[in-house]
Each structure stands twice: as structure tokens, then as C-alpha cells.
N, C-alpha and C positions, 0 to 999 in steps of 0.2 A: 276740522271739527270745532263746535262753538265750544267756548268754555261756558259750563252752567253761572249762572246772576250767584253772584254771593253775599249772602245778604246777614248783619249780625241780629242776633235778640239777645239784647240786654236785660234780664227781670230785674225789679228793682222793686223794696215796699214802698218806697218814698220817694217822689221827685227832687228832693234836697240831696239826699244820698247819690245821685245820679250825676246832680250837680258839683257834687265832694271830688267824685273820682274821675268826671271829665270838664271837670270848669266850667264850661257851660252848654248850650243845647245850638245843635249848627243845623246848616243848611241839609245836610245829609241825614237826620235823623226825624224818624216819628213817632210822637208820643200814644202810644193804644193803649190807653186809661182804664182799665179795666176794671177798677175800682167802681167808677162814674159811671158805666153801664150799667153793672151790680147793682148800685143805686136808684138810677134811673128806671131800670127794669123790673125789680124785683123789693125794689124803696125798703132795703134794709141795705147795711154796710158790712155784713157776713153773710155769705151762703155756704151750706153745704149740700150742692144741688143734686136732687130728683134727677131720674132719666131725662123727664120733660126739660126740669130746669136748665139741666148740662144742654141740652139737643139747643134750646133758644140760646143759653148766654154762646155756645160756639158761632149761632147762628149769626148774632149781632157782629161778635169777633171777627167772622171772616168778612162780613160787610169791609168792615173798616181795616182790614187786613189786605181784602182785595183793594181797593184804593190808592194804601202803600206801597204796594207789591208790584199790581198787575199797570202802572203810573206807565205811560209812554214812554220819557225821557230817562225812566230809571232812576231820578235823585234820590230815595233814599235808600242807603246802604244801610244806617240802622234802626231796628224796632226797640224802641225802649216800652218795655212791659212792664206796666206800671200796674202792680196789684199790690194792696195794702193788706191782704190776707193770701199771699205767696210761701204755700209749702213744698215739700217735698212731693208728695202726689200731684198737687196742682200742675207742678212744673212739670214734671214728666209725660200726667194728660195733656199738657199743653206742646211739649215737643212732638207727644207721637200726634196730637190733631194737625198742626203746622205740617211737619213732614209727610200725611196723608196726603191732605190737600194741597200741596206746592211741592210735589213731586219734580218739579226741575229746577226747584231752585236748594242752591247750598248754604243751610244756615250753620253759623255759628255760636253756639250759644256761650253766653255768658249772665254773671250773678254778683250783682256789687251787695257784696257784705253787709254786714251793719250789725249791731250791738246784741238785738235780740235776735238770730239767722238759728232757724231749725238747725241743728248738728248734722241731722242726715241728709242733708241739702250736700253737701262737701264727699256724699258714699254715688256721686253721681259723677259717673269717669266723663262723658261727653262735656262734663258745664265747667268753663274757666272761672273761677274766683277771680273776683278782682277786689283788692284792698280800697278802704277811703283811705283819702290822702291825707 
């Protein structure tokens, strides 16, 4: 039997904060900026999106999700999930959208900390905290 691809997602608000708790960014990881879509997409830096809205920004996400993911050779092991407005809802729609669509692959989630982190962010049993260093 194959073992399923195991693949981590890191959320993270800041790409410094990412940087704090793994030194730096390797071969094995890829940044899916989520922030910079947002932007790009919807040319403001907060959304709290409409049915429509959600259906397009998932739609972009998996764009460059499948890229990461569905790569040949396999190199990246992790997704660092870079959203600068990362709550508690957010992340949750965001595990159960990933697990819909990548039904064979085993992710593991995790959530590097930081100063300002939702409280209810930590009442979520599947996601590992990780401390800054």
C-alpha cells in the first residue's frame, strides 16, 4: 500500500514571523501569499468575502495550491500560508477547503504565534502552535 504525500501548512500573518520560528525559508517550502491575491484580486487588504467573493479567492488559491501540490518530483513538503488577516474562521474554511480538494493527500497543520494571535485560534485541537524563537 502507498503511504498518502504528507504535506505541512504553516499559517502564518507575517513572513518574518515564519522566519523567527524556522530561520529561514528552504528548498522544501512554498510561500501561497494570500494576502497578495486579496490584493491583487479584490485591490483592498481586508476581505470579508461574499459567496462570490469566497468561490473566486478559493478559486485563485487552488491555482497556486495545485502547482505546489500536484509538482512531479514532490519538493514541497511545506505550504506556508501567508495571510495578514488569519483568524479563526478563516483557518478552519481554509482546512476544510484543502481537505475537500486534496483528499489524498495528509496534511498537517500548524500556526506560528505572534503578539497579536486570535485566543480562539489555540480552541482548534488539529492545529500545532508553534512558539517564535
Amino acid at each position: 500500500m502507498i503511504e498518502p504525500r504528507q504535506v505541512n501548512v504553516i499559517f502564518v500573518k507575517e513572513y518574518r514571523y515564519y522566519i523567527h520560528a524556522f530561520d529561514k525559508k528552504s528548498k522544501e517550502d512554498y510561500v501561497l501569499n494570500v494576502s497578495k491575491i486579496i490584493k491583487e484580486k479584490f485591490n483592498t487588504k481586508f476581505i470579508i468575502p461574499n459567496p462570490v467573493q469566497s468561490f473566486l479567492l478559493n478559486y485563485e488559491i487552488k491555482k497556486l495550491l495545485d502547482k505546489a501540490i500536484n509538482i512531479k518530483n514532490q519538493k514541497y513538503s511545506n505550504i506556508v500560508y501567508l495571510n495578514s488577516n488569519l483568524t479563526y474562521s478563516s483557518i478552519i474554511n481554509t482546512v476544510s477547503f484543502m481537505e475537500a480538494e486534496y483528499s489524498d493527500i495528509e496534511f498537517k497543520f500548524k500556526y506560528v504565534e505572534h503578539k497579536d494571535f486570535d485566543d480562539m485560534i489555540h480552541t482548534i485541537d488539529f492545529l500545532e502552535i508553534l512558539q517564535l524563537k
